[in-house]
The first five atom37 places (N, CA, C, CB, O) and aatype in JSON, in Angstrom:
{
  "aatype": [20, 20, 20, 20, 20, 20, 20, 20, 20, 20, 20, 20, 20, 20, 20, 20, 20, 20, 20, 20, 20, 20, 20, 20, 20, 20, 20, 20, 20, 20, 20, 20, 20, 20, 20, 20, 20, 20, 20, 20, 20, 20, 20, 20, 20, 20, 20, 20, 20, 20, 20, 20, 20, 20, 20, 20, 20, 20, 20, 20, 20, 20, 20, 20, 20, 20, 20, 20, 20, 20, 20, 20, 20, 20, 20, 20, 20, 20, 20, 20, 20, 20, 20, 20, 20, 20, 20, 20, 20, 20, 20, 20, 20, 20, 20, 20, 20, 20, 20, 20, 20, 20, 20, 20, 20],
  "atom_mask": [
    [1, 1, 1, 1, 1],
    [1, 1, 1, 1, 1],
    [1, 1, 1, 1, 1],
    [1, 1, 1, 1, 1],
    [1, 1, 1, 1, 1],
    [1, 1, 1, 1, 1],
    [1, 1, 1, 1, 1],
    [1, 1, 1, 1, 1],
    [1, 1, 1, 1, 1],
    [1, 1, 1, 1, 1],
    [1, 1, 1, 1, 1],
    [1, 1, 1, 1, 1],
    [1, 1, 1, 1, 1],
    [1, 1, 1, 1, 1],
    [1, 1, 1, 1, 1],
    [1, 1, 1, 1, 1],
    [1, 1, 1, 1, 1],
    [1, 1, 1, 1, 1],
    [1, 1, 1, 1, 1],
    [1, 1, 1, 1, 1],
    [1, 1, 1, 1, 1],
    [1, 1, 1, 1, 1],
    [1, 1, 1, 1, 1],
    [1, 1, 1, 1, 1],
    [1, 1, 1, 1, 1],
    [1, 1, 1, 1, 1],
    [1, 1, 1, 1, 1],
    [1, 1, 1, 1, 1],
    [1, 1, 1, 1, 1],
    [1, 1, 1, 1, 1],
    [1, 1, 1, 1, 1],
    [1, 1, 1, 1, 1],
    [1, 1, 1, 1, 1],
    [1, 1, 1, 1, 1],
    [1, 1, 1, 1, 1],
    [1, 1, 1, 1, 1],
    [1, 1, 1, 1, 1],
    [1, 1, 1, 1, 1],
    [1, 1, 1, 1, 1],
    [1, 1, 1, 1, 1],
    [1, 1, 1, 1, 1],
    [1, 1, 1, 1, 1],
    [1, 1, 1, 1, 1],
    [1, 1, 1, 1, 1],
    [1, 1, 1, 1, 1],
    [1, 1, 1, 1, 1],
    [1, 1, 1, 1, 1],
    [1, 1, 1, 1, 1],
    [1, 1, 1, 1, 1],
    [1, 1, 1, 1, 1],
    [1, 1, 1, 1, 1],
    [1, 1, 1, 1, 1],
    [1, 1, 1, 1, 1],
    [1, 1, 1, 1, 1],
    [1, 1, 1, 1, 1],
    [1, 1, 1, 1, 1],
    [1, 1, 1, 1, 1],
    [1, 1, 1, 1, 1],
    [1, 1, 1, 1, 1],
    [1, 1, 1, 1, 1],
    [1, 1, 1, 1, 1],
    [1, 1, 1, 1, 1],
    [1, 1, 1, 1, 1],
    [1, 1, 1, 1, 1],
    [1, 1, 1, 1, 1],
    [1, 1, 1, 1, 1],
    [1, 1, 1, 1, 1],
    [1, 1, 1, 1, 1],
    [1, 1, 1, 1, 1],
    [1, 1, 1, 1, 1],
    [1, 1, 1, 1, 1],
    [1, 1, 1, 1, 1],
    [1, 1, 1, 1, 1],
    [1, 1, 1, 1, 1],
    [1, 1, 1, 1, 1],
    [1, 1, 1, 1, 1],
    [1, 1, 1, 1, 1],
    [1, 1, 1, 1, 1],
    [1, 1, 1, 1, 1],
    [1, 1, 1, 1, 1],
    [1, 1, 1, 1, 1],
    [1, 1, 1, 1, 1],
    [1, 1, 1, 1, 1],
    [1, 1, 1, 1, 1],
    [1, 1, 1, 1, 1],
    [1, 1, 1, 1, 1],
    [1, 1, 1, 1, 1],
    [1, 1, 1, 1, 1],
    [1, 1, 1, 1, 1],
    [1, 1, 1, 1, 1],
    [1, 1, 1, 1, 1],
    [1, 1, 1, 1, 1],
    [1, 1, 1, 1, 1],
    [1, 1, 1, 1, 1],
    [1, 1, 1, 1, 1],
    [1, 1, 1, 1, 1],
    [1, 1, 1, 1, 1],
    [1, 1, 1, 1, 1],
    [1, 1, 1, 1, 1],
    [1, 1, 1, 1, 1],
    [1, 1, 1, 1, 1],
    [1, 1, 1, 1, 1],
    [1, 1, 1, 1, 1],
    [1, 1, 1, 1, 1],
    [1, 1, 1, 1, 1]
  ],
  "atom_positions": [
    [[13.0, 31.85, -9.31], [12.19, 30.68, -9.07], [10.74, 31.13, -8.9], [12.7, 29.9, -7.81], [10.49, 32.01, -8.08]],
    [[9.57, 30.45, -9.77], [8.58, 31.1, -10.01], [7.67, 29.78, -8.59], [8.15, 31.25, -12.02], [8.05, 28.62, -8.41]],
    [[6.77, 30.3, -8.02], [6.01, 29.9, -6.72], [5.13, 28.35, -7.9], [4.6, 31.69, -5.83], [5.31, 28.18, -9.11]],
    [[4.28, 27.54, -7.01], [3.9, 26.51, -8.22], [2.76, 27.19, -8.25], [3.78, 24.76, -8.04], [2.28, 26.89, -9.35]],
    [[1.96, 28.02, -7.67], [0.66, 28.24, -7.8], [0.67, 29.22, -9.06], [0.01, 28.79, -6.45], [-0.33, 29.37, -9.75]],
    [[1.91, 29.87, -9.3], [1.59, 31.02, -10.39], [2.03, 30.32, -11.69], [2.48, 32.58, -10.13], [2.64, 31.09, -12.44]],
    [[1.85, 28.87, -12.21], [1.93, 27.85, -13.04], [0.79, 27.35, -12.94], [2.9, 27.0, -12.87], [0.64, 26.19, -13.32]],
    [[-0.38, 28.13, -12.36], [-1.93, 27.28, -12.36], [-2.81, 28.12, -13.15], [-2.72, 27.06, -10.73], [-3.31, 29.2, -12.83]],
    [[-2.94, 27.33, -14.46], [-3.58, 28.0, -15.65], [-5.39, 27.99, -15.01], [-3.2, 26.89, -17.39], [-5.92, 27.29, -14.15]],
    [[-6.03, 29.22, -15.97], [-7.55, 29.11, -15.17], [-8.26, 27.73, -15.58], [-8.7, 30.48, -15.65], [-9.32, 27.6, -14.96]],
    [[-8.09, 27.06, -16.13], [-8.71, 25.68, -16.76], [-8.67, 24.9, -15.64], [-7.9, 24.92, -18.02], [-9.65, 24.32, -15.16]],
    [[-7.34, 24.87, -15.15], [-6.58, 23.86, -13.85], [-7.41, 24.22, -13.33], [-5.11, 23.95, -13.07], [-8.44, 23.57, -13.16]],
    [[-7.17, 25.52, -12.86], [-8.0, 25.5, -11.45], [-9.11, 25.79, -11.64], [-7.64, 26.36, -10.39], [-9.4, 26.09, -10.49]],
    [[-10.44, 26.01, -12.45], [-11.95, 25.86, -12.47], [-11.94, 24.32, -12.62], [-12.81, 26.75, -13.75], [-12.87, 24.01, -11.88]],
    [[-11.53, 23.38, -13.06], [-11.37, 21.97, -13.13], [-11.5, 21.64, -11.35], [-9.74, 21.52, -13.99], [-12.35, 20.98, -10.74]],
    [[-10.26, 22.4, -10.84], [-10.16, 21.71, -9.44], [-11.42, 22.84, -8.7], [-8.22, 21.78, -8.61], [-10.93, 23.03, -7.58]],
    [[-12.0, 23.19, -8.73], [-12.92, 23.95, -8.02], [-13.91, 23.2, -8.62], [-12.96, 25.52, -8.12], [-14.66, 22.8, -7.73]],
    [[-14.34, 22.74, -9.9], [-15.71, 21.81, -9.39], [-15.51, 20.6, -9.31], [-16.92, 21.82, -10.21], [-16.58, 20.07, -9.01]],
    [[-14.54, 19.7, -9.45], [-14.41, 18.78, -8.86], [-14.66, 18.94, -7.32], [-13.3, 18.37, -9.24], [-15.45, 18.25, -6.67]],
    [[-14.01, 19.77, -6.9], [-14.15, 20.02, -4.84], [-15.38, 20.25, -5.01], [-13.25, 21.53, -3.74], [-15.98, 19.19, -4.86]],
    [[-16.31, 21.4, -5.33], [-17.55, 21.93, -5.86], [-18.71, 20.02, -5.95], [-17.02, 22.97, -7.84], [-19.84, 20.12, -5.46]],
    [[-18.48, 19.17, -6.3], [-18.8, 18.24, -6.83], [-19.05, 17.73, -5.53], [-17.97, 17.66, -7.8], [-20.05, 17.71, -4.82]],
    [[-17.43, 17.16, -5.37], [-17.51, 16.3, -3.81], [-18.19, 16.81, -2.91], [-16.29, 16.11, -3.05], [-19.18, 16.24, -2.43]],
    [[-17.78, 17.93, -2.55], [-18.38, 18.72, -1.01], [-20.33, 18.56, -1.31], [-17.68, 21.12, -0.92], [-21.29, 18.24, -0.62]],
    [[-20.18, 18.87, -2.26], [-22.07, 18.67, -2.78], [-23.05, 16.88, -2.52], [-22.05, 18.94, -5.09], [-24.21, 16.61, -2.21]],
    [[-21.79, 16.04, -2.84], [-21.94, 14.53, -2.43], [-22.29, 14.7, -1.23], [-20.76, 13.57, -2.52], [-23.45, 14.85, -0.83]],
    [[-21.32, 14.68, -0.62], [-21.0, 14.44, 1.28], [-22.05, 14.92, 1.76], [-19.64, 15.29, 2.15], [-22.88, 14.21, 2.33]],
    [[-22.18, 16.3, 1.6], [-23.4, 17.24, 2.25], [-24.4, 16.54, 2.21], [-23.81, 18.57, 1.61], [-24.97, 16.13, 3.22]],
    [[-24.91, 16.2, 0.55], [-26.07, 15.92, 1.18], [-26.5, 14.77, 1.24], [-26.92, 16.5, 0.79], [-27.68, 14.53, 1.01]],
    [[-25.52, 13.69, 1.61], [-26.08, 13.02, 2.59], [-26.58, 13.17, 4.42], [-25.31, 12.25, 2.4], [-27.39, 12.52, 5.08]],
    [[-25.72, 14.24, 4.77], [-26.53, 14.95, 5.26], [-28.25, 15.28, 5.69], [-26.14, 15.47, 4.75], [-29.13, 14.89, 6.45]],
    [[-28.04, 16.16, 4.74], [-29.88, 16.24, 4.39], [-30.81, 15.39, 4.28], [-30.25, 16.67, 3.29], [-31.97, 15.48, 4.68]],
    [[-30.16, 14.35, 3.61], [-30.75, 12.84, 2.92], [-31.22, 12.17, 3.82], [-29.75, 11.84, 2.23], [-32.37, 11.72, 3.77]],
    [[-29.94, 11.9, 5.38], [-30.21, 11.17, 6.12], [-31.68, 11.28, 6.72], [-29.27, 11.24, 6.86], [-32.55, 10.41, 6.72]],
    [[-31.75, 12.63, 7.27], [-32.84, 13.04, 8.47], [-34.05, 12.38, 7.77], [-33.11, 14.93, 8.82], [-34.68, 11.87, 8.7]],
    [[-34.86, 12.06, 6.32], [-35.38, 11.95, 6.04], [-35.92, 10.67, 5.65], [-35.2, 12.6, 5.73], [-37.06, 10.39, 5.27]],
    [[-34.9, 9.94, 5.83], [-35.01, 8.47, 5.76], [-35.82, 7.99, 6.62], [-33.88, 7.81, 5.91], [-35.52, 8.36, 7.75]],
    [[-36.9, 7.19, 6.58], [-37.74, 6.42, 7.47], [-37.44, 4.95, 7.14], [-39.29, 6.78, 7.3], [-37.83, 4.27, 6.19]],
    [[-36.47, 4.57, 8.42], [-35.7, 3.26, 8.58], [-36.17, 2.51, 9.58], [-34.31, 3.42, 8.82], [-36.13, 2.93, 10.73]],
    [[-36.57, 1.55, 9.34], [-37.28, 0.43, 10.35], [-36.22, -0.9, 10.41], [-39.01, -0.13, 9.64], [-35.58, -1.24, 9.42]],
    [[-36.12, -1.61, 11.75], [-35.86, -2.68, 11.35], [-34.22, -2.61, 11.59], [-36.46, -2.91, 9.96], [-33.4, -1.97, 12.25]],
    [[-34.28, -3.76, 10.57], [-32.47, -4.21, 10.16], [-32.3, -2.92, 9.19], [-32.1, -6.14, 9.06], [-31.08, -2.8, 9.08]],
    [[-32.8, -2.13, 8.6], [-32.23, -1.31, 7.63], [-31.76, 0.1, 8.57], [-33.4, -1.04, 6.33], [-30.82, 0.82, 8.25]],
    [[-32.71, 0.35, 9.89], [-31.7, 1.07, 10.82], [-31.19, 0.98, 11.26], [-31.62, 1.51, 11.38], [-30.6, 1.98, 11.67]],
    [[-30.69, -0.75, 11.85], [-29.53, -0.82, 12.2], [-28.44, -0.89, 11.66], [-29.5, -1.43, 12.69], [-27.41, -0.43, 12.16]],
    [[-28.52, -1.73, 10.07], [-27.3, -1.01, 9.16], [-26.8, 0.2, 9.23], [-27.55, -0.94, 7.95], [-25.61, 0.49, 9.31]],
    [[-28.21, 1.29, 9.17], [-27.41, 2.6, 9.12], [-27.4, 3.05, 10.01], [-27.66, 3.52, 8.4], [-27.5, 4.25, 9.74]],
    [[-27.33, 2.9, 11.44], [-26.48, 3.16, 12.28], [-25.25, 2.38, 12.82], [-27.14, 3.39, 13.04], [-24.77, 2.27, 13.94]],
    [[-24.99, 1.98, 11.84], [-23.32, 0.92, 12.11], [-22.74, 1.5, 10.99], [-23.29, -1.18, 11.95], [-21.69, 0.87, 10.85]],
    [[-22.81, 2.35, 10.08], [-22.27, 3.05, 9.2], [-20.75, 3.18, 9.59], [-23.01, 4.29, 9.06], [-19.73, 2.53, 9.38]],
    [[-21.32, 5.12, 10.73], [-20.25, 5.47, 11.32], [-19.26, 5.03, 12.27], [-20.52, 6.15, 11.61], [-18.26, 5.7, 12.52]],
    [[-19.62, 3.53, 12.97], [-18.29, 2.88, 13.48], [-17.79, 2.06, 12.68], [-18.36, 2.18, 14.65], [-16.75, 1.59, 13.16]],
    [[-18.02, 1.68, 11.72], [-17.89, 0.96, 10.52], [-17.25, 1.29, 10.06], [-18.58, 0.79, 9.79], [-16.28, 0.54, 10.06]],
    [[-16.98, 3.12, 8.96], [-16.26, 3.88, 8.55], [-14.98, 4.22, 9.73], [-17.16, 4.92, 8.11], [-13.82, 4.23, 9.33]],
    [[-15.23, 4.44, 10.89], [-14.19, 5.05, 12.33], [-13.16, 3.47, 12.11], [-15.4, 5.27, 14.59], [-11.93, 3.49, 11.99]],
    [[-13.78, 2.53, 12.1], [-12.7, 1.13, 12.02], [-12.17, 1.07, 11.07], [-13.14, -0.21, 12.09], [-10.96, 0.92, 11.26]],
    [[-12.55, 1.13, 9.62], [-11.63, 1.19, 8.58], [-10.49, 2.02, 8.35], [-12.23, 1.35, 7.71], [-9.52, 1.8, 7.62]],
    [[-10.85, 3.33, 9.32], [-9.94, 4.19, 9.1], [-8.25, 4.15, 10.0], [-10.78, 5.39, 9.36], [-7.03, 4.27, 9.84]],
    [[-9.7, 3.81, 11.35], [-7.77, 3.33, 12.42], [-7.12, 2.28, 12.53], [-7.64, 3.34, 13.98], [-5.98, 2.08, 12.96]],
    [[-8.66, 0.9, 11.71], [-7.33, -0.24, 12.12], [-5.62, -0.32, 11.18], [-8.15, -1.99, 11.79], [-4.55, -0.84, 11.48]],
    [[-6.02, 0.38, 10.11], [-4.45, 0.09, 9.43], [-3.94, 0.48, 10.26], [-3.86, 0.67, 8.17], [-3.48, -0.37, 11.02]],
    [[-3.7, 1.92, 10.61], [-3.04, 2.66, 11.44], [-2.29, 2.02, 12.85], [-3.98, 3.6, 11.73], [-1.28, 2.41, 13.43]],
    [[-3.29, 0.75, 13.19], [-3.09, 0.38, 14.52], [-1.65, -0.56, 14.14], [-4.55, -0.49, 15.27], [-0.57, -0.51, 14.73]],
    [[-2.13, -1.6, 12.68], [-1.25, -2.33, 12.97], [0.21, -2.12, 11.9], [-1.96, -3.65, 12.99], [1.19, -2.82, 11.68]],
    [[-0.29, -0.68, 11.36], [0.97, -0.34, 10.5], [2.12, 0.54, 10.63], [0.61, 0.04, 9.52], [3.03, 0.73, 9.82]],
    [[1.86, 1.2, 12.17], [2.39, 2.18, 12.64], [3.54, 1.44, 13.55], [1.35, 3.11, 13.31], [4.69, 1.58, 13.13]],
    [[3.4, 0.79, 14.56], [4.62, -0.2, 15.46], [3.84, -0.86, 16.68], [6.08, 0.87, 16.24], [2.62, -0.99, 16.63]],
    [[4.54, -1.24, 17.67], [4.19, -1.83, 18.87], [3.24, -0.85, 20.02], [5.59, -2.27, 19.46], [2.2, -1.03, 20.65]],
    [[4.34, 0.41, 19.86], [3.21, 1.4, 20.84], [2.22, 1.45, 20.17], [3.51, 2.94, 21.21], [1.49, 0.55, 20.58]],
    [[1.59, 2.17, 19.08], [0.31, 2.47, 18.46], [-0.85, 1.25, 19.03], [0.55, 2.45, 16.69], [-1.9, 1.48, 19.62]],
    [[-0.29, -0.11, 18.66], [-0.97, -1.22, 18.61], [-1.5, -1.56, 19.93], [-0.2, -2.21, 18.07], [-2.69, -1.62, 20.21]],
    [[-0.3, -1.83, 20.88], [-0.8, -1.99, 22.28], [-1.54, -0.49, 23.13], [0.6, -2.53, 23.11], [-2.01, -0.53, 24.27]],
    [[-1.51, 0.2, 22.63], [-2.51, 1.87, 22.82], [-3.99, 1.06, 22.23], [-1.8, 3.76, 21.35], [-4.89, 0.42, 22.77]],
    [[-3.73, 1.41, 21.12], [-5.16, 1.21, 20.23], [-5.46, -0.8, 20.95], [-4.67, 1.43, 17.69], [-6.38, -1.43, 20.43]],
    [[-5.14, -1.05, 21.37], [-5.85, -2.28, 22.03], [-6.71, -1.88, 23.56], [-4.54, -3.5, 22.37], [-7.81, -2.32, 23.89]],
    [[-5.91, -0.98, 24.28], [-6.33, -0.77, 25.86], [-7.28, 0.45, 25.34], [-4.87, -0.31, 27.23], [-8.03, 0.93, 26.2]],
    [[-7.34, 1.02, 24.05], [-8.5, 2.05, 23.67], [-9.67, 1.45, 23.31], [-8.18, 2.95, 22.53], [-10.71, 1.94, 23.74]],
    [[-9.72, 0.48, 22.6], [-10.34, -0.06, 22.28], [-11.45, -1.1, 23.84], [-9.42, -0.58, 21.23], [-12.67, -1.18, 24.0]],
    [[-10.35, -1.66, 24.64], [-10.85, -2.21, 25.78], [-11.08, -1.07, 26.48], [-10.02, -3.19, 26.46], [-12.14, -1.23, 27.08]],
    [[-10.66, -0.06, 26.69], [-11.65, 1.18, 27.53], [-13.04, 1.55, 26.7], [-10.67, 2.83, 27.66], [-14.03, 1.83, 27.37]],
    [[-13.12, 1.56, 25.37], [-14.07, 1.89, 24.95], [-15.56, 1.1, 25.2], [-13.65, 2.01, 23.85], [-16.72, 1.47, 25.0]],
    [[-14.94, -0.25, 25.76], [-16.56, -0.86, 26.32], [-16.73, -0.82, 27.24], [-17.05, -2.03, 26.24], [-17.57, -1.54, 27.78]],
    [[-16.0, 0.06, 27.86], [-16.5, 0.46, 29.38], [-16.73, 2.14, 29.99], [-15.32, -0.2, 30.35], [-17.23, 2.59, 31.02]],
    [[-16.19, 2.66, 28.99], [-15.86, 4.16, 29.76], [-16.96, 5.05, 28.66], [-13.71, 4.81, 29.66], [-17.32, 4.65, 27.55]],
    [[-17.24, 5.96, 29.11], [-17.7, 7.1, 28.23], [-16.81, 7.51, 27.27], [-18.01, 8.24, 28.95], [-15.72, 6.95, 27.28]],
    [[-17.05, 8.47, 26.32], [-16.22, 8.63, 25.43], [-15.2, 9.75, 26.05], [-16.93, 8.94, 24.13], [-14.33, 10.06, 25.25]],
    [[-15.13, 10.42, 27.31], [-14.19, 11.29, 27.43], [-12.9, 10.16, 28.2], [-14.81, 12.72, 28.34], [-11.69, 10.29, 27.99]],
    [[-13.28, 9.5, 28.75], [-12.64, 8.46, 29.34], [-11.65, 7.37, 28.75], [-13.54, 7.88, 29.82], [-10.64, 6.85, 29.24]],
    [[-12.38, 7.16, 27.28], [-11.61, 6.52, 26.37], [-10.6, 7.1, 25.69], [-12.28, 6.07, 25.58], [-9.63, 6.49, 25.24]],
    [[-10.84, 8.56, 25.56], [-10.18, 9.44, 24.68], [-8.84, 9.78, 25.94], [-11.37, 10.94, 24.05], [-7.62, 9.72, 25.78]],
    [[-9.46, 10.07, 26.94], [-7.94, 9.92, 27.87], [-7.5, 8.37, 28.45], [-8.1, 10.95, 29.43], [-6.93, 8.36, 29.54]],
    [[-7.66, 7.51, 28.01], [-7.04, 6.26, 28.08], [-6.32, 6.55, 26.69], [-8.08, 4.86, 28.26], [-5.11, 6.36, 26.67]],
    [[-6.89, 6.94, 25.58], [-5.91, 6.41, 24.2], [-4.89, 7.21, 24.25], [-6.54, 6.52, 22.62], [-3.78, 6.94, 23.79]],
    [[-5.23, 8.34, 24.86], [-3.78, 9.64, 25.05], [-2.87, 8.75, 25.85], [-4.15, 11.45, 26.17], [-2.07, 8.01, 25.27]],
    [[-2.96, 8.78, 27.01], [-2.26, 8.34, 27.71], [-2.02, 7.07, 27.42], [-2.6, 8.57, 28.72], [-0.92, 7.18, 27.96]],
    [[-2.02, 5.85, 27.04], [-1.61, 5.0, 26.59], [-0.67, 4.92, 25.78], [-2.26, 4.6, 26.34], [0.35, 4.28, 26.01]],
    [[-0.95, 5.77, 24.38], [0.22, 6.07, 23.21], [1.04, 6.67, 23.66], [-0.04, 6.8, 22.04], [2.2, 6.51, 23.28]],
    [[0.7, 7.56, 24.64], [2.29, 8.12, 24.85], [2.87, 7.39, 26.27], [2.32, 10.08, 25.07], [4.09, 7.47, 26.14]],
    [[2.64, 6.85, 27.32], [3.38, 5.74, 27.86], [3.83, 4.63, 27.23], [2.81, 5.28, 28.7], [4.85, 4.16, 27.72]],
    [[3.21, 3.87, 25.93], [3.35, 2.86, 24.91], [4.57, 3.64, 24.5], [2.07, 2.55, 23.76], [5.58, 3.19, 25.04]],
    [[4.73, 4.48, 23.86], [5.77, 5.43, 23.11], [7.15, 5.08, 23.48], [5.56, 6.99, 23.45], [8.01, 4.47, 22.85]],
    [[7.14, 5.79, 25.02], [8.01, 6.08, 26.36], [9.01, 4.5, 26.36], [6.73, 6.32, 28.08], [10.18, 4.22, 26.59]],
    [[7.82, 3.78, 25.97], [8.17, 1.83, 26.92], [8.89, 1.45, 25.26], [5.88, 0.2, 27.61], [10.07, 1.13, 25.37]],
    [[8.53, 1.45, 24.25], [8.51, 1.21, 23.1], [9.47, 1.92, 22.64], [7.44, 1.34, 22.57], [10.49, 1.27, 22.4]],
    [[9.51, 3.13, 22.41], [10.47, 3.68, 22.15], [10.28, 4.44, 21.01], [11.36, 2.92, 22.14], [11.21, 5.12, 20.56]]
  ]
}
C-alpha cells in the first residue's frame, strides 16, 4: 500500500503551493493595507465592524447547528459579553458549554 502523498506528481503540488503562495499573499496584505488607510467617519466605522462581523458569521451557525447545550452556552456568552471583559466572557462560555453539556447531555 503506497502512502497518498507519494501519488503527488510535481505539477500537483507546485499548483498547490501557489495557490497557498497566492492566498497567504491576499490575507497578508491586507494587513499592511490596513495601517494605511485614512478612514474618517462612517467609513471607519464600517471598518471597524469588519472583525465582529466576520467572528458572527463564523459562530452563529455553529450556535444553532450544533444542539441545545452549544445554543443556550453561546446565548449566556453572548449576554456576558456586554458586560464582562473579554477574559470573563471566555470563562463564562467555557463554563457554560460544559455545564450546558452535563444538563443536555
Amino acid at each position: 500500500m503506497t502512502a497518498a502523498w507519494a501519488s503527488l506528481n510535481g505539477m500537483t503540488l507546485l499548483a498547490i503551493l501557489a495557490m497557498a503562495s497566492i492566498s497567504y499573499g491576499l490575507r497578508i496584505s491586507g494587513v499592511f493595507l490596513a495601517g494605511r488607510l485614512n478612514l474618517k467617519g462612517r467609513m471607519r466605522a464600517a471598518f471597524d465592524a469588519i472583525p465582529p462581523a466576520v467572528l458572527t458569521a463564523v459562530v452563529a451557525p455553529t450556535l444553532f447547528a450544533t444542539g441545545p447545550a452549544e445554543t443556550v452556552a453561546g446565548a449566556l456568552t453572548i449576554l456576558a459579553a456586554t458586560r464582562l471583559p473579554l477574559i470573563g466572557t471566555i470563562a463564562v462560555g467555557v463554563v457554560s458549554v460544559v455545564l450546558a453539556r452535563a444538563v443536555f447531555g
